[in-house]
C-alpha positions in Angstrom: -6.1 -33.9 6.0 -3.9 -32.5 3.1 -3.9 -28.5 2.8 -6.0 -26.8 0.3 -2.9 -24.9 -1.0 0.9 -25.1 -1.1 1.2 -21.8 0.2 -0.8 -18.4 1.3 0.8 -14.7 0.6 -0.7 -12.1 2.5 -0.4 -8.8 0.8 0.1 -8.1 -3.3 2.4 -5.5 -2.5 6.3 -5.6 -3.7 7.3 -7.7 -1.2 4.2 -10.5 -2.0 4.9 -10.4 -5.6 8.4 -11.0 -5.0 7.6 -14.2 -2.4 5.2 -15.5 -5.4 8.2 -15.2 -7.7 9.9 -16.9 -5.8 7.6 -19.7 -5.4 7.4 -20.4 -8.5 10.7 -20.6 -9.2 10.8 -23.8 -6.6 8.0 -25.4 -8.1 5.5 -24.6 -5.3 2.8 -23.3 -8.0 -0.4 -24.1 -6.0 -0.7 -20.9 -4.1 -3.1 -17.4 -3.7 -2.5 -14.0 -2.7 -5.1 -12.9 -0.2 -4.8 -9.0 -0.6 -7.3 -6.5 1.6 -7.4 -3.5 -1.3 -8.9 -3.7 -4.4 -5.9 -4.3 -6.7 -1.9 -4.7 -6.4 0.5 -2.6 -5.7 0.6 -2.1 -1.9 1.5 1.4 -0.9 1.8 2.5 -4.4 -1.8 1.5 -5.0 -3.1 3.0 -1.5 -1.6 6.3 -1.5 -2.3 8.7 -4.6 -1.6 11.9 -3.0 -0.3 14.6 -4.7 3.1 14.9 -4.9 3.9 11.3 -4.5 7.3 9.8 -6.2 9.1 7.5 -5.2 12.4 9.1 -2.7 15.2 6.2 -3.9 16.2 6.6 -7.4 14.3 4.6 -9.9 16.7 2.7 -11.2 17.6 1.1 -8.0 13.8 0.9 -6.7 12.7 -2.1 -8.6 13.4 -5.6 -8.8 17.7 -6.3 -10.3 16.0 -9.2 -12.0 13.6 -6.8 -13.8 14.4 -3.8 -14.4 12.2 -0.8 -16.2 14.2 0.4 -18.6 11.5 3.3 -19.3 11.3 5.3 -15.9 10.5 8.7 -17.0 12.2 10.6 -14.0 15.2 9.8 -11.8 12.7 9.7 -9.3 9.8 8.0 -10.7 6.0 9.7 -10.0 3.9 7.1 -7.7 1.6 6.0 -10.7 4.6 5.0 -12.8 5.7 2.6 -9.6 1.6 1.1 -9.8 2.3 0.3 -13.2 5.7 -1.2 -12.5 3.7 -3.4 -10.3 0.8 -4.5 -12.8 4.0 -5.1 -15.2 5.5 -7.6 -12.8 2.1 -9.2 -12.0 1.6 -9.8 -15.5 4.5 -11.0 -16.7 5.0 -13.4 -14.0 1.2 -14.7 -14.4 0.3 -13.6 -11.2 -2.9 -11.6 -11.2 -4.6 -14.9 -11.6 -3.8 -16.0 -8.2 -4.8 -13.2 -6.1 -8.1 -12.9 -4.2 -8.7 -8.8 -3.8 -10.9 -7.1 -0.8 -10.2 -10.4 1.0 -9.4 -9.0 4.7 -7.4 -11.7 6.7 -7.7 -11.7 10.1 -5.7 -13.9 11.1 -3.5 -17.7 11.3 -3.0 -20.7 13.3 -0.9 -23.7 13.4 -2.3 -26.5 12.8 0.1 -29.5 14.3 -1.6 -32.3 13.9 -2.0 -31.8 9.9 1.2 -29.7 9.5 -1.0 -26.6 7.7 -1.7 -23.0 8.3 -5.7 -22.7 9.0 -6.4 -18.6 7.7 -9.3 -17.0 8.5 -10.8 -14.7 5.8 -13.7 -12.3 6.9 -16.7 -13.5 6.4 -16.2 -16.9 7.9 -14.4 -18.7 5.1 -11.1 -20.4 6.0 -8.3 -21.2 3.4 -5.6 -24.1 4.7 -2.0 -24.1 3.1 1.1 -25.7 4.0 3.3 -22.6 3.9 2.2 -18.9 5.4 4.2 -16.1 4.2 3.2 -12.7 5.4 4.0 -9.4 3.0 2.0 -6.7 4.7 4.6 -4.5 4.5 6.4 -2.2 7.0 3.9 0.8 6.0 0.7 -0.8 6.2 -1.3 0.4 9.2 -2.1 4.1 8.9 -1.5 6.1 12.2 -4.8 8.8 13.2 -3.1 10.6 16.6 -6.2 10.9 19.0 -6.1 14.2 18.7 -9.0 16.4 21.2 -12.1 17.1 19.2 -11.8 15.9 16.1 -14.5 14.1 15.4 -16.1 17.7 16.0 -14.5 19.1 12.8 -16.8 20.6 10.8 -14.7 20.8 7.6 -12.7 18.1 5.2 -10.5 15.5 6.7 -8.5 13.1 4.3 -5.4 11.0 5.1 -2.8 11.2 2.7 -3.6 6.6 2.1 -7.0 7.5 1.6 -6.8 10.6 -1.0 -10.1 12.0 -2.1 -9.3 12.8 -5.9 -12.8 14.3 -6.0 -12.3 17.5 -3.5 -11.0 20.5 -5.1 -8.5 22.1 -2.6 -8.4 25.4 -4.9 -8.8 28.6 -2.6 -8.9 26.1 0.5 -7.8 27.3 4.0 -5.7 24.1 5.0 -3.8 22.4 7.8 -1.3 19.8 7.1 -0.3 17.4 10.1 2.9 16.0 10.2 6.5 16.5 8.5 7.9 13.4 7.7 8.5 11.7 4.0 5.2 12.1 2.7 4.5 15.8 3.7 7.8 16.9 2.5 6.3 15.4 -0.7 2.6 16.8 -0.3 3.3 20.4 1.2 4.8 22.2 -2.2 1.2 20.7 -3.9 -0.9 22.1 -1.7 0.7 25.0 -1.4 -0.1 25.3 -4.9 -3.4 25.5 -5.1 -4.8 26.4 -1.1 -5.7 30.1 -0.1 -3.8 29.7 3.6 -1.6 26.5 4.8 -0.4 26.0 8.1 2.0 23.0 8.6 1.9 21.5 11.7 5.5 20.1 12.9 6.0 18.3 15.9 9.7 17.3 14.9 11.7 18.7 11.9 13.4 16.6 9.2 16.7 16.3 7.6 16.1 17.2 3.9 18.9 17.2 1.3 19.0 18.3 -2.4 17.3 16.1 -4.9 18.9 15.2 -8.0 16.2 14.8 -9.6 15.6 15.0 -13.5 13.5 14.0 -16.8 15.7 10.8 -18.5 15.7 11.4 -22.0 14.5 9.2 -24.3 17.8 8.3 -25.7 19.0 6.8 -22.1 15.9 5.1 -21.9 16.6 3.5 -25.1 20.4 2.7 -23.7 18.8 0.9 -20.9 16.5 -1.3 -23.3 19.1 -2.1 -25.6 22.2 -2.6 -23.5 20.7 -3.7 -20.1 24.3 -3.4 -18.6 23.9 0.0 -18.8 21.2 0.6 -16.4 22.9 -2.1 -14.2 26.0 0.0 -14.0 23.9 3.1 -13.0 21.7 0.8 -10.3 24.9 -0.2 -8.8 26.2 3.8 -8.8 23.2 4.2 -7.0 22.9 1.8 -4.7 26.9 2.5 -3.7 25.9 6.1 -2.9 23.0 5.1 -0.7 25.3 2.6 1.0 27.8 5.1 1.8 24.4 7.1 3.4 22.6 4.3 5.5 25.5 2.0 6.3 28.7 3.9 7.0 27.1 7.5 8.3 23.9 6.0 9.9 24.8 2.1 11.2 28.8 2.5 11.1 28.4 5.7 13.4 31.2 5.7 15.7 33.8 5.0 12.7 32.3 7.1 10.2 31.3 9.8 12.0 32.6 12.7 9.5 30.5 11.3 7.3 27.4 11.5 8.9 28.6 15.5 10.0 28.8 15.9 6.4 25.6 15.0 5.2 23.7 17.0 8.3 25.8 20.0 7.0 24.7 19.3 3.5 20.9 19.4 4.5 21.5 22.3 6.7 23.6 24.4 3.7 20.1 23.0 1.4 17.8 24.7 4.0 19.9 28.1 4.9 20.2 28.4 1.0 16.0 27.9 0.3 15.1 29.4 3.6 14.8 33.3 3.7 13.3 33.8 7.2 16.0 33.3 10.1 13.2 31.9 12.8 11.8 29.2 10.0 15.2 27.9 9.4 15.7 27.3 13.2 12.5 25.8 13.3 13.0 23.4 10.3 16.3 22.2 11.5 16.5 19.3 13.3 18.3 19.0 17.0 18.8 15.1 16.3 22.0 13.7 14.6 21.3 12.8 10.5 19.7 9.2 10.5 18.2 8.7 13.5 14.6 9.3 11.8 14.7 8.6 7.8 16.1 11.2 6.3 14.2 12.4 2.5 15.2 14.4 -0.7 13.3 17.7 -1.9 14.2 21.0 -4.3 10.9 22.6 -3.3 10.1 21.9 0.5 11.9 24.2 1.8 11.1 26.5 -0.4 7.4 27.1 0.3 7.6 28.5 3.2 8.6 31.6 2.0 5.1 32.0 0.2 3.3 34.6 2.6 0.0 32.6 2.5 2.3 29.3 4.1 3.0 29.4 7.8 5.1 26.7 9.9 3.2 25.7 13.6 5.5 24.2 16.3 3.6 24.3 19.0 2.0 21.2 19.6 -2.0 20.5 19.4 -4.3 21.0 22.1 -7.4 20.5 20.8 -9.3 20.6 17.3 -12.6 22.4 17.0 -15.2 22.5 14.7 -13.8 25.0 12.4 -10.0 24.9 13.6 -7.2 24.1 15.8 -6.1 25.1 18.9 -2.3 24.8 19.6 -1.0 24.5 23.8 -0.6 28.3 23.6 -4.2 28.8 23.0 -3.8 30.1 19.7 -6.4 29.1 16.9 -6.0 28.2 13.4 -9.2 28.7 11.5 -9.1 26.0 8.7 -11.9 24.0 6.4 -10.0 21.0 5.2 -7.1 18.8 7.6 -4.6 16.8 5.5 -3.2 13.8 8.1 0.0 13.4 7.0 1.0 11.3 10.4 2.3 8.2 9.0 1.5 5.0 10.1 1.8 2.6 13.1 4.6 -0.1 13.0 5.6 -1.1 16.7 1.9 -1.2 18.2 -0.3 -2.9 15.1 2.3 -4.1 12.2 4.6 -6.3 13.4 2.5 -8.5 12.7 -0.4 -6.9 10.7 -2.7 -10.1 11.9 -3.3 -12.0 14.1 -0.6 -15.1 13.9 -0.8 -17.8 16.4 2.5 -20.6 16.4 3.1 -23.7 17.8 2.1 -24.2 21.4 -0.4 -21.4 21.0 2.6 -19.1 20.9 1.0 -15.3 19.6 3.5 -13.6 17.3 2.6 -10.2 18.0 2.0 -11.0 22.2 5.9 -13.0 21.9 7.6 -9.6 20.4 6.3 -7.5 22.6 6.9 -9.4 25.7 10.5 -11.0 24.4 11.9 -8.5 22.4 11.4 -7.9 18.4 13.7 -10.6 16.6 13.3 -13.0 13.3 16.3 -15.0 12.2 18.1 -13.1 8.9 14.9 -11.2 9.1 12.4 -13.2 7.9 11.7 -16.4 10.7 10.4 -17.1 13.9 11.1 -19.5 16.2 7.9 -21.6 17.2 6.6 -20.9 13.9 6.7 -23.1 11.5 6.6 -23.2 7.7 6.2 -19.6 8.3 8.0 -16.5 6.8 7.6 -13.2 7.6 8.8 -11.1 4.7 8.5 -7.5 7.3 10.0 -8.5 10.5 12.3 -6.8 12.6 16.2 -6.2 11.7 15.2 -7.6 8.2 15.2 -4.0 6.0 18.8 -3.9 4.4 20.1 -0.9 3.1 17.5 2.0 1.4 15.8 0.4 -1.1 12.9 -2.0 -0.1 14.0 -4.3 -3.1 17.3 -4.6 -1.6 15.1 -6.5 1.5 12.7 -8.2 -0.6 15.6 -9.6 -2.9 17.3 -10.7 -0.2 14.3 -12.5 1.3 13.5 -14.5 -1.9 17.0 -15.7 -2.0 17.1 -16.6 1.8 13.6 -19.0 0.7 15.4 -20.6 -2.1 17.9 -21.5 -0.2 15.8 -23.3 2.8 13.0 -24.7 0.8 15.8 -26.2 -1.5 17.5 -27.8 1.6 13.8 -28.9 2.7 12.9 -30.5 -0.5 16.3 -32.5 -0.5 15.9 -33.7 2.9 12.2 -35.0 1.7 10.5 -33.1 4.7 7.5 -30.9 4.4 7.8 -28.4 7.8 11.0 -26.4 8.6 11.5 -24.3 11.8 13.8 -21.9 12.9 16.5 -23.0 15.9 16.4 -21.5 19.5 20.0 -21.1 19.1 19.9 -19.5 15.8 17.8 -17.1 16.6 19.1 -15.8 19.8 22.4 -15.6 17.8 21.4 -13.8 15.5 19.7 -10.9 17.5 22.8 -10.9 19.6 25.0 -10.4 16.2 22.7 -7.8 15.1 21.9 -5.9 18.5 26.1 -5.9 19.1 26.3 -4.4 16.1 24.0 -2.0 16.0 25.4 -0.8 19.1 27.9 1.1 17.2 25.0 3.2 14.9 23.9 6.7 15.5 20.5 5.3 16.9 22.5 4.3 20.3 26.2 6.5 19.6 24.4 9.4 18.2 21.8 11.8 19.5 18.0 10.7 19.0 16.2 11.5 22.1 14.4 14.4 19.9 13.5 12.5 16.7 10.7 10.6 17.5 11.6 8.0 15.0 9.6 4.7 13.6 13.2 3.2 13.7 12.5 2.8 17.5 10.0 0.8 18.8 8.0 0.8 22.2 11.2 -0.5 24.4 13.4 2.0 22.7 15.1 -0.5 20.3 15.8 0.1 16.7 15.1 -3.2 15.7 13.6 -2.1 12.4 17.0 -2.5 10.0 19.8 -4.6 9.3 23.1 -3.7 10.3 25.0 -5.1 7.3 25.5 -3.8 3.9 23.6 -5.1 1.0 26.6 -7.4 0.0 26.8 -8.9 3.0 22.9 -9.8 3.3 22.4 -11.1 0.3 25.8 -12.8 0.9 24.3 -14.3 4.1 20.8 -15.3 2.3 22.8 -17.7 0.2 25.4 -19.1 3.0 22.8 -19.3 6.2 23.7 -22.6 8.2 21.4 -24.9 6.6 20.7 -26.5 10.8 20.0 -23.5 11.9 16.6 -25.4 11.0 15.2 -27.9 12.0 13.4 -30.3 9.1 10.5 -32.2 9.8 10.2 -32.0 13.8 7.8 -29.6 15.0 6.4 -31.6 17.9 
């Protein structure tokens, strides 16, 4: 029994778009994108909050191979990244192969015919010869079971699920959470609400943006002499290198480094900051990098507005018209913003349900065995199956970096499997268990394991306290790697 499809792509986020590319490129044109929301785009379709930008500079957030010459800010608003992403779809005659509100929920190996058997809601099945998963690292919104509050009375929205429609003017509000996407929403709201009490359970490290309009003259550069905006993607992307991979994964050598950027981000907050006991509250007690750090001129700065107040007592309970903190004390609010992130360790890796050969389960294996994926991206016991956001896979700050890398890491094995005249390919044992012993050694020498985290309740950290979310290299060296892999570190054509 032949598959239906070459190949099924789970998600039409950056990273699916990306694996279709790629695809293509290898000839392998007889393939769908099975995507749950109503259009492309991933995150930057689901979250429309206000406030949102992207927090790497533009001209390194998008694909190398396709750049936007015509980014209006150094840091791009979110709708301008949706439209990037309708761009791509286009261009690359994409949009034409996706299947939208199609919820998958979930993938077996089939053995005997050497497919993938997907189940779609609904009933209907698809069958393809190659499953490549792109649900993202961010994909699985996090709702703390807070006390009470399905009792609430008032407004609740979560920052992926924005209600455009409700007017927070004269609001009294409560934001939960402090990580990248309140640092982005608080200033908004702040804006426009009566009273806001932001609730932080840990502090973050926030330094200056640089952040500006790009004039319509260097946007015209950047169309007419693409090796301009090259030059200034690969300024940026050697400044975030310096950030992620010498003061946050080279740690123990680079330690002055990472000291100075903490003292940056603490001269930033003592500069914005008026109040003495708000400044020790917003300053973190974890070393720089052990929880993603974020850039922001006007964070800080609202919470010198005398209708903003900072909570740090944790949540006891929510009531019908407020929320009581450990200490008993009740904030009276209407509307609660959930800015609390989402859930990687416990639903995400993977986002469905992904059964391997031997009736091997992909999310039970992690858990029980450790997170792992050779270079990132496969699984051993899985065949003809690539996971595009696995554990130790995200390279440097920029997603694209990963994705990039990714698509280059495919050419490189489907190539080998097309010369070999094979149609399965599967991961080694040995290869594997290599590579998480290359990566886990070297990781041993980052601030997650040299530094100080206990405090920074970080998604870099999963349930067994591992940081087995990013890469350890630079972006060289995994692209470097993507395109020199031991070509038997598969096996071709065996999957018995």
């Amino acid at each position: 029994m032949a598959p239906q499809l070459d190949a099924i792509v789970v998600g039409a986020g950056f990273g699916g778009l990306g694996a279709a590319i790629e695809l293509d490129r290898l000839g392998l044109r007889e393939f769908v994108i099975l995507e749950r929301e109503d259009d492309l785009g991933g995150t930057w379709y689901v979250n429309r909050y206000p406030g949102l930008a992207v927090d790497i500079a533009s001209v390194t957030y998008s694909y190398s191979f396709e750049p936007n010459p015509y980014w209006s800010r150094l840091f791009a608003p979110g709708e301008e990244l949706k439209k990037y992403a309708d761009h791509v779809a286009d261009k690359y005659d994409l949009r034409g192969r996706m299947r939208f509100g199609t919820v998958v929920e979930g993938a077996h190996w089939d053995a005997g015919n050497e497919q993938w058997v997907v189940a779609i809601a609904g009933g209907d099945t698809l069958t393809a010869r190659y499953l490549l998963t792109a649900t993202g690292f961010l994909s699985q919104p996090y709702t703390p079971p807070f006390p009470g509050i399905e009792s609430f009375a008032g407004k609740i929205i979560h920052t992926t699920a924005w209600d455009d429609d409700y007017d927070l003017t004269d609001r009294r509000a409560a934001i939960i959470g402090t990580g990248a996407t309140a640092v982005q929403l608080v200033p908004e709201v702040a804006a426009k609400v009566a009273a806001l009490t932001v609730f932080q359970r840990t502090p973050i490290w926030v330094v200056p943006k640089v952040d500006a309009p790009i004039p319509g003259v260097v946007q015209g550069l950047f169309a007419k002499v693409p090796l301009t905006q090259k030059a200034a993607r690969l300024a940026n992307t050697a400044m975030l290198e310096a950030l992620m991979v010498l003061g946050v994964l080279h740690y123990a050598q680079a330690k002055p480094l990472n000291t100075a950027a903490a003292a940056l981000a603490k001269a930033h907050l003592f500069a914005q900051v008026r109040d003495r006991r708000t400044r020790a509250a917003l300053t973190p007690h974890y070393d720089f990098g052990c929880k993603r750090p974020t850039f922001s001129n006007t964070y800080f700065k609202t919470f010198n507005q005398p209708h903003v107040r900072l909570e740090t007592n944790s949540i006891d309970h929510i009531e019908s018209d407020g929320i009581v903190t450990a200490d008993g004390h009740k904030t009276e609010i209407d509307t609660l913003l959930l800015a609390t992130g989402f859930n990687l360790w416990d639903v995400n890796f993977p986002a469905i349900e992904i059964i391997g050969r031997d009736g091997v389960n992909l999310g039970k294996f992690w858990r029980e065995n450790r997170f792992q994926a050779y270079e990132g991206i496969t699984v051993p016991k899985f065949p003809n199956f690539l996971s595009l956001n696995s554990p130790y896979s995200y390279s440097g700050l920029s997603y694209f970096t990963t994705i990039e890398a990714q698509m280059k890491h495919m050419g490189r094995l489907f190539t080998e499997l097309f010369r070999r005249g094979e149609r399965t390919f599967e991961v080694t044992e040995r290869a594997n268990a290599e590579f998480l012993d290359r990566v886990t050694d070297k990781l041993g020498s980052s601030v997650f394991y040299g530094g100080d985290c206990a405090t920074a309740r970080s998604y870099y950290f999963n349930q067994h306290g591992e940081a087995a979310l990013l890469r350890p290299t630079s972006t060289a060296s995994a692209h470097r790697e993507a395109v020199s892999f031991p070509l038997d570190d598969y096996t071709y054509g065996r999957t018995a």
